[in-house]
C-alpha positions as CSV (number, residue, x, y, z in Angstrom):
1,X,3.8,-12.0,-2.6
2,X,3.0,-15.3,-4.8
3,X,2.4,-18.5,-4.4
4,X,5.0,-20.6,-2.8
5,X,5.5,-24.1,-1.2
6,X,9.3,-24.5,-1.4
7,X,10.8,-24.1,2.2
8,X,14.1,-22.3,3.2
9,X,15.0,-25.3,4.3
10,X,14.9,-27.3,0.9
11,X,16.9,-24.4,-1.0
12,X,19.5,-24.5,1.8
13,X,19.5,-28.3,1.7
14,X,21.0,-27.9,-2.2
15,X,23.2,-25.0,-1.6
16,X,25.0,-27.5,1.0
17,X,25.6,-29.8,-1.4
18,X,27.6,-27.5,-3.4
19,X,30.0,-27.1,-0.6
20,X,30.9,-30.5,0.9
21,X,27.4,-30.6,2.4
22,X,29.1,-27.8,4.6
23,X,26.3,-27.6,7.6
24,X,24.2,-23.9,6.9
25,X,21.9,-24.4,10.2
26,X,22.5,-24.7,13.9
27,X,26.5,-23.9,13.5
28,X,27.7,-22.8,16.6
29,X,24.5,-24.2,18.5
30,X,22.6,-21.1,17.3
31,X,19.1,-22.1,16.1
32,X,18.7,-21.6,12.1
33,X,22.5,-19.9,11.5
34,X,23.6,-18.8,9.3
35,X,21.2,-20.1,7.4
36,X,18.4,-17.7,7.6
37,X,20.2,-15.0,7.6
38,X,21.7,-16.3,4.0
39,X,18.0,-16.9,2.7
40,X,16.8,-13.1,4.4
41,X,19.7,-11.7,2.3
42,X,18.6,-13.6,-0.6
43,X,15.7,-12.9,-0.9
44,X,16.2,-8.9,-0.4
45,X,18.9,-9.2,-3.7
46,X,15.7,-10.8,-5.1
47,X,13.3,-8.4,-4.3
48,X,15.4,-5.1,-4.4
49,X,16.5,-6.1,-8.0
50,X,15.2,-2.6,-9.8
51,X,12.6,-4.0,-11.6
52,X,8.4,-4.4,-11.1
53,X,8.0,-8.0,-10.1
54,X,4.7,-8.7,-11.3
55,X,4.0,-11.3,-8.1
56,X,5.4,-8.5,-5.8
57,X,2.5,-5.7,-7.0
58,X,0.6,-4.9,-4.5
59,X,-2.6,-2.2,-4.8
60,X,-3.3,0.4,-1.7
61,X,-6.6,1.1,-0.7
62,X,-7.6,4.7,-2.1
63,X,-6.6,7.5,-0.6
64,X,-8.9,10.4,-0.3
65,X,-8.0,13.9,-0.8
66,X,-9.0,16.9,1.3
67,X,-9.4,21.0,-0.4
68,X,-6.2,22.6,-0.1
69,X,-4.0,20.2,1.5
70,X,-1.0,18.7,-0.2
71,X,0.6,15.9,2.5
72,X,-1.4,13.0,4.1
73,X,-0.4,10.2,6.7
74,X,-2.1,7.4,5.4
75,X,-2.5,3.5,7.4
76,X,-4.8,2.1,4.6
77,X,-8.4,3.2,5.3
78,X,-10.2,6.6,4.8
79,X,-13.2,8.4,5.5
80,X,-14.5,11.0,3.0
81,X,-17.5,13.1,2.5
82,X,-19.3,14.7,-0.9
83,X,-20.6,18.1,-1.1
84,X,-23.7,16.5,-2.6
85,X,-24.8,13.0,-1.5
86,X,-25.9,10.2,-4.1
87,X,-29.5,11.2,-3.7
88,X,-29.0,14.7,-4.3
89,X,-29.0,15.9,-0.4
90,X,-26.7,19.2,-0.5
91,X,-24.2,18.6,2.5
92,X,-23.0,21.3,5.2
93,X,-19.1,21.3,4.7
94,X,-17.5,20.8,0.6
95,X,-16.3,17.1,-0.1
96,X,-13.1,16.0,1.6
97,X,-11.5,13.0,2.8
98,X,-9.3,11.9,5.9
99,X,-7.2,8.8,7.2
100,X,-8.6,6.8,9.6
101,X,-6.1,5.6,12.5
102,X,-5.0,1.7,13.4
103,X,-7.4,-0.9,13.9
104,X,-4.7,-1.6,16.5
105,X,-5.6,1.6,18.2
106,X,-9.1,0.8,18.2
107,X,-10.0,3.9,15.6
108,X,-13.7,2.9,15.2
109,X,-15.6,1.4,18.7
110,X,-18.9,0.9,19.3
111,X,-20.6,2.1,22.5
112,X,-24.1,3.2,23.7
113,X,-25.5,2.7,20.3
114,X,-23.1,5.1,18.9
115,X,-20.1,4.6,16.6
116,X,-17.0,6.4,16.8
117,X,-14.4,6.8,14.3
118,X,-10.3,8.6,15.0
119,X,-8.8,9.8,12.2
120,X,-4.9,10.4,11.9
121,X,-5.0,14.1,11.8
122,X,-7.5,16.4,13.1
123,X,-10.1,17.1,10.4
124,X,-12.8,19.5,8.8
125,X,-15.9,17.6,9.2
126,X,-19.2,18.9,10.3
127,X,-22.2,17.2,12.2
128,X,-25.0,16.3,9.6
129,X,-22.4,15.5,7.1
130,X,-22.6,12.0,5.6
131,X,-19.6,10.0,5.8
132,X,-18.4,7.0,3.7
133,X,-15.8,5.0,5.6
134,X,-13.8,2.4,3.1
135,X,-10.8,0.2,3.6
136,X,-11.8,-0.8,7.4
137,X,-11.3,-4.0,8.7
138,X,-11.5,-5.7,12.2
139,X,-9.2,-5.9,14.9
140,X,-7.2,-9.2,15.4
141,X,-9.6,-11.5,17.7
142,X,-12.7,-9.4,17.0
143,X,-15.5,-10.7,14.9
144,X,-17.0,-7.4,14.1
145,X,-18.2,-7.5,10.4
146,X,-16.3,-4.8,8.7
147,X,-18.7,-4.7,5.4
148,X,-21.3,-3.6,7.7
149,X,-19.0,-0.5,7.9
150,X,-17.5,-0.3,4.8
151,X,-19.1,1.8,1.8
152,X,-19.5,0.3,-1.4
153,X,-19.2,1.5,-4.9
154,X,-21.0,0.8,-7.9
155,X,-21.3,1.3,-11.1
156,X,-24.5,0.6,-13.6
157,X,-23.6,2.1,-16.7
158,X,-25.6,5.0,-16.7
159,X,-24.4,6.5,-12.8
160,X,-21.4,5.8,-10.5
161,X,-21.7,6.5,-7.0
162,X,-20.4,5.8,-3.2
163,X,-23.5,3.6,-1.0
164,X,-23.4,3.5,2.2
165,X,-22.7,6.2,4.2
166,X,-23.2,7.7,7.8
167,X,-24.7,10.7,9.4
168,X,-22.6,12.4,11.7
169,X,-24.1,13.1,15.2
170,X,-20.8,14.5,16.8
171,X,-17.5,15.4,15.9
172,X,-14.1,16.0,17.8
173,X,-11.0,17.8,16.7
174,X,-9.5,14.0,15.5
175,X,-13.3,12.0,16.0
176,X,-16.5,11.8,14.2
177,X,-19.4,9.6,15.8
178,X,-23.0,9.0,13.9
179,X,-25.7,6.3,15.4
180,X,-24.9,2.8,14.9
181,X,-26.3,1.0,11.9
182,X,-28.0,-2.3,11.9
183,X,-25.2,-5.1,12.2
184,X,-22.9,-2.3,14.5
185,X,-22.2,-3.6,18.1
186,X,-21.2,-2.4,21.3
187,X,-17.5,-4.0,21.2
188,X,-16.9,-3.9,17.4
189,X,-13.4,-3.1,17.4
190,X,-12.0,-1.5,13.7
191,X,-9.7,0.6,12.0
192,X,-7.0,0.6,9.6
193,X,-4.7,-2.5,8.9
194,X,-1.5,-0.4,8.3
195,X,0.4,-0.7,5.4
196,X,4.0,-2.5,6.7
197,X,5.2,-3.6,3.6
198,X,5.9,-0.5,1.4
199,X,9.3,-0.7,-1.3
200,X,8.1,1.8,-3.8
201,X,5.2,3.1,-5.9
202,X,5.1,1.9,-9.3
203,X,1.8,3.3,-10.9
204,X,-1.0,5.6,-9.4
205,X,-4.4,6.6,-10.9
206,X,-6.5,9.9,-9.6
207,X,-10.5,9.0,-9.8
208,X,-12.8,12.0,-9.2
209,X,-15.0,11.4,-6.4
210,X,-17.6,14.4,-7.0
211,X,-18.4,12.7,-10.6
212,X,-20.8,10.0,-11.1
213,X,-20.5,9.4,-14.9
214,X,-19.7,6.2,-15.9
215,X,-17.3,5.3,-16.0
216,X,-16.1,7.1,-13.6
217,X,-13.6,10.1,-14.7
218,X,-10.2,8.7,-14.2
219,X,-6.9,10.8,-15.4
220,X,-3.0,9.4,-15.1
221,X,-0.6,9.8,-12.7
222,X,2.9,10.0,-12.4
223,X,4.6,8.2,-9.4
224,X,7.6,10.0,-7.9
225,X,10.0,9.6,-5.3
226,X,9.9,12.6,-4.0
227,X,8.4,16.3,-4.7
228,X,8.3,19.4,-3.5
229,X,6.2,21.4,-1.3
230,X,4.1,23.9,-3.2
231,X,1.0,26.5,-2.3
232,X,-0.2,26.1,-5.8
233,X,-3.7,25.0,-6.1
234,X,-4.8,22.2,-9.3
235,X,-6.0,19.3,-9.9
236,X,-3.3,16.8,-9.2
237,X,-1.2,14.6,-11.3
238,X,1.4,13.2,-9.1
239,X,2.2,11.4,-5.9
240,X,4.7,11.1,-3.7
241,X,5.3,8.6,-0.2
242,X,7.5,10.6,1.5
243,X,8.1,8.6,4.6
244,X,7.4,5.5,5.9
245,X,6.6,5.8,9.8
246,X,7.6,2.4,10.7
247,X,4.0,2.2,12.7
248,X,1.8,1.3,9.4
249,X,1.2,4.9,8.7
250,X,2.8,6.8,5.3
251,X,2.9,10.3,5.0
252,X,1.9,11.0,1.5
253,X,2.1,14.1,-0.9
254,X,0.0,14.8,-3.7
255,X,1.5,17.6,-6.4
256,X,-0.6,20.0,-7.1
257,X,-2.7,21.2,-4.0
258,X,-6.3,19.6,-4.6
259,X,-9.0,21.9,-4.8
260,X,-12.5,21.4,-4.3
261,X,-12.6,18.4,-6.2
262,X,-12.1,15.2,-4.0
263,X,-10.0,12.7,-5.6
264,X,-9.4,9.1,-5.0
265,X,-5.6,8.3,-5.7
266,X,-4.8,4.8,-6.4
267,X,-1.4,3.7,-5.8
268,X,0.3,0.4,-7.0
269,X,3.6,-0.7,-5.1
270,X,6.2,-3.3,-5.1
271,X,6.5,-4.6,-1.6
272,X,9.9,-4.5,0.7
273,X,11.2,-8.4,1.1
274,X,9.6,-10.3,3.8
275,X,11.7,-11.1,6.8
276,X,12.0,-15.3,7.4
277,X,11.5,-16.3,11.0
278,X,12.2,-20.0,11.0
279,X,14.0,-22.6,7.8
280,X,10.2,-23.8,7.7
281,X,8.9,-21.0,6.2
282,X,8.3,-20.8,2.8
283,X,9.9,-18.5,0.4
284,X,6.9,-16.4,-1.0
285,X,8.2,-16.1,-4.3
286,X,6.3,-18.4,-7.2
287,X,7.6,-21.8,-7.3
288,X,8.0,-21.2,-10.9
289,X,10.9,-18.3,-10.1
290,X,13.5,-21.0,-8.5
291,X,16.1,-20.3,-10.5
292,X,16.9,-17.1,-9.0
293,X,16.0,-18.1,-5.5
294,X,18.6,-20.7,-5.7
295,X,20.8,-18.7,-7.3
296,X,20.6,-16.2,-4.5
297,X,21.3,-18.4,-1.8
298,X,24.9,-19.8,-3.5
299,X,25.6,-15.9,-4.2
300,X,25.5,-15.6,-0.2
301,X,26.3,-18.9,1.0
302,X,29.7,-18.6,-1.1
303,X,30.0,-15.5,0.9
304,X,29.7,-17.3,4.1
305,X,32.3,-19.1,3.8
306,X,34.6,-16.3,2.4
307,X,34.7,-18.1,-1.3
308,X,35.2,-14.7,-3.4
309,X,35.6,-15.9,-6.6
310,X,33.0,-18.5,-6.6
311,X,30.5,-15.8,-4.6
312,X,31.4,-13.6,-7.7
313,X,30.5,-15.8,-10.3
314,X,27.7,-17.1,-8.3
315,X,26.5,-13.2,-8.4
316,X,26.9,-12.8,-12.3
317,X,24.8,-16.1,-12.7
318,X,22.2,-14.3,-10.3
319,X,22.1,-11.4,-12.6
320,X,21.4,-13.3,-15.7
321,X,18.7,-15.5,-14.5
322,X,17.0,-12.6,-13.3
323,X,17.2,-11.2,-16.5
324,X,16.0,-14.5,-18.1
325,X,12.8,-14.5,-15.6
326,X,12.4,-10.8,-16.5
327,X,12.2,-11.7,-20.2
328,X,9.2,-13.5,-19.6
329,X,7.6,-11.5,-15.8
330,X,8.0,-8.3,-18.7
331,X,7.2,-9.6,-22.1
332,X,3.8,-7.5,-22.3
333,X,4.2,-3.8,-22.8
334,X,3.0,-1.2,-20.8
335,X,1.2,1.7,-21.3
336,X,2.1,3.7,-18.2
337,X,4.7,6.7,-18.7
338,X,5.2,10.4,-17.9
339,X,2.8,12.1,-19.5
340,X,3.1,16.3,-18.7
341,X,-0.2,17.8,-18.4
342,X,1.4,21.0,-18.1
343,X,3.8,23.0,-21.0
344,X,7.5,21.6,-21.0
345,X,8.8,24.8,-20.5
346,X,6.4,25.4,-17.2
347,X,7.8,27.7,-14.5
348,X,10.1,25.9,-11.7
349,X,8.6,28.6,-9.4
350,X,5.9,26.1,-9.0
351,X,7.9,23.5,-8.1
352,X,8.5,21.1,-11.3
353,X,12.4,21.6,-11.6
């Protein structure tokens, strides 16, 4: 979300005045009603408006794809492996990739000298593989450095490649272990962060893995909401979140089946409205957006307090000053759209329609 400093409080503050300085907090000797449920509806008509709020964009870490699998659950972090390793090293299992679990389930521990990592599902890795582990970070109260984790990529101009990675020692039907690194302690506590604030996907780019031209070989990708299950096997060009667990984890599908070829799907989403705890919070939304926010707020105070006609025309005024800040949150034109990378007249036994 952007930057804000305006508080629930203050917007509430003038709504009252445009009702008699009618009181929206405390009433009824409960702490904060109605008022903060008024500003948590607010903002969701805010929010929930069908457009791309450009301060609402948020980007997913990558997700890694595995040979022949089409769904994924997915809490933010992954671990992947390439069939041949930056410095040429052929490896014992084809490239895939695989979810690693919670940082709040303690995925990736430290113990003995050896490091331990639990993925989501049960996986296809093999001991002497090398790993590359991206998107961890540390468990709340630990001070375990995640970059000391964490692969890196880079790019020089002439070769782009992954850095980083592990040797695996061990592996388990859900765990993979390799010796700890310099900077990797007994009681490093890591993981995934989870991804809790899913709306919807907006954009998504596939980036082959396997490739180290540079740049790096990138293709388009369309974004649906939902898509069928299919046994056909292709590079993929679209992605799905089917679910949202409601524990950090998605499950998400990729259309086609991926073959071979690891890619490395990047997904941009807006983010669901925050939920308000206290009138001292702030709203989250740029300062520069208060039109709407206190726009939103009459809409439902006037509902409060069982004003129809003035909650209606409060509602029409909402409408057009988010129209007004979409003029300008819009005004540059995008390039992303459908593009088929198959005929139009493709067979729907494959799934398309």
């Amino acid at each position: 979300m952007g930057l804000s400093t305006i508080t629930l409080q203050s917007t509430l503050n003038f709504a009252s005045t445009f009702a008699e300085l009618l009181p929206l907090a405390n009433v009824g000797g409960f702490t904060n009603e109605p008022g903060l449920t008024i500003c948590n509806d607010a903002v969701s008509d805010i929010i929930c408006d069908p457009n791309d709020w450009v301060f609402n964009r948020n980007e997913m870490n990558p997700l890694f794809s595995c040979p022949n699998k089409q769904d994924y659950l997915f809490a933010g972090a992954s671990v992947f492996a390439l069939s041949v390793s930056p410095n040429g090293t052929q490896q014992a299992s084809p490239s895939m990739g695989w979810a690693v679990g919670l940082a709040s389930d303690s995925a990736v521990t430290v113990s003995g000298g050896v490091a331990t990592l639990n993925t989501l599902e049960a996986h296809r890795f093999a001991v002497g593989q090398t790993v590359y582990p991206y998107g961890l970070v540390a468990k709340s109260g630990n001070a375990a450095d995640a970059t000391k984790y964490n692969a890196t990529f880079t790019d020089n101009g002439s070769v782009s490649q992954w850095n980083g990675g592990f040797v695996l020692t061990a592996v388990g039907a859900s765990s993979i272990s390799w010796a700890a690194a310099t900077g990797q302690n007994n009681g490093d506590i890591l993981g995934a962060a989870g991804i809790t604030n899913f709306g919807y996907g907006t954009s998504a780019t596939f980036q082959e893995v396997n490739n180290n031209s540079s740049p790096p070989n990138v293709q388009p990708c369309t974004v649906y909401r939902e898509l069928p299950v299919i046994s056909r096997v292709a590079n993929p060009n679209a992605v799905a979140v089917i679910a949202d667990l409601g524990t950090g984890v998605l499950k998400i599908r990729l259309h086609m089946v991926p073959s071979n070829t690891v890619w490395q799907c990047n997904i941009v989403y807006q983010g669901k409205p925050p939920l308000y705890s206290d009138l001292t919070d702030t709203w989250g939304i740029p300062d520069s957006y208060r039109a709407i926010i206190n726009q939103a707020v009459l809409y439902r105070m006037y509902l409060y307090i069982d004003d129809l006609p003035k909650s209606e025309s409060a509602y029409q005024k909402l409408k057009i000053e988010i129209a007004k800040i979409h003029g300008a949150d819009n005004a540059s034109p995008t390039d992303v759209h459908i593009q088929p990378s198959e005929p139009i007249m493709d067979n729907s036994y494959w799934g398309w329609w």
